[in-house]
C-alpha positions, 0 to 999 in steps of 0.5 A, spaced: 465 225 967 460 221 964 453 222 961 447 216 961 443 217 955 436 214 957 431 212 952 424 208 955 421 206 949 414 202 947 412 200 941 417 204 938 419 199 932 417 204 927 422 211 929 428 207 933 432 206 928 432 212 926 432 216 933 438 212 935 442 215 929 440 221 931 442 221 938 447 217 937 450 223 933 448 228 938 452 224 944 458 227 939 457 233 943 460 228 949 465 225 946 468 233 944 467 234 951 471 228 954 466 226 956 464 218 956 457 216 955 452 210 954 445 209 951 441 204 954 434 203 951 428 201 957 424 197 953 418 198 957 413 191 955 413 192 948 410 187 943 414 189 937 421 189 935 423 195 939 428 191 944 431 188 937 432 195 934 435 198 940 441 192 941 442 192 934 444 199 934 448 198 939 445 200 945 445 197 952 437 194 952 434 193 959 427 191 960 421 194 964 415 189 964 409 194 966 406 199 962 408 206 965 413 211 963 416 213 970 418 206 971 421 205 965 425 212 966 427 209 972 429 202 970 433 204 965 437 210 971 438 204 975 442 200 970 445 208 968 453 209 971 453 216 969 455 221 973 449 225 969 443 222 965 440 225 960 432 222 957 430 223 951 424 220 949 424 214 943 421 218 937 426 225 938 431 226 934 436 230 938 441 235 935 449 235 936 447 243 937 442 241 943 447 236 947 453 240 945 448 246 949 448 240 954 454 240 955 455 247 956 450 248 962 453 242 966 459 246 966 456 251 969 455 255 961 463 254 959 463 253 953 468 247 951 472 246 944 466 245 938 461 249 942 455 252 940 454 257 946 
């Protein structure tokens, strides 16, 4: 199994950096479960510095040039080689208890070892 975390992001330079410690310690959750995973950033045209914060954090950094959330959403699944895909938006945070509940409803409510449900 293999999830895609999918993050469409303009004009994020401000929260990035620290929104992708977050979810990036949350993919832990996939890592217990076996699961491989990515993290790909969509800049969508931005004129900050987001595109560089997201490839120094590690991520997989597409580009999408017009404006329009669903577009960038989309640009980043198509490069996504997950079996499931996860968006969460640029300024979250999620928590290793939120994908871990995740993990939990694509099994079908199983919970797997680290678990919260």
């Amino acid at each position: 199994m293999k999830v895609s975390v999918i993050v469409p992001a303009f004009n994020e330079e401000r929260l990035l950096a620290e929104s992708l410690r977050s979810i990036r310690a949350a993919m832990e959750a996939f890592r217990e479960a076996g699961w491989a995973s990515e993290l790909i950033v969509c800049d969508n045209n931005s004129t900050d510095r987001t595109a560089e914060i997201a490839t120094a954090a590690g991520a997989l950094v597409v580009f999408e040039p017009i404006n329009q959330i669903a577009r960038a959403r989309n640009t980043g699944a198509a490069k996504a080689t997950g079996d499931w895909l996860v968006f969460i938006d640029a300024d979250s945070f999620p928590t290793l208890a939120l994908l871990r509940d995740v993990v939990s409803a694509v099994n079908g409510g199983r919970c797997l070892a680290g678990g919260s449900t």
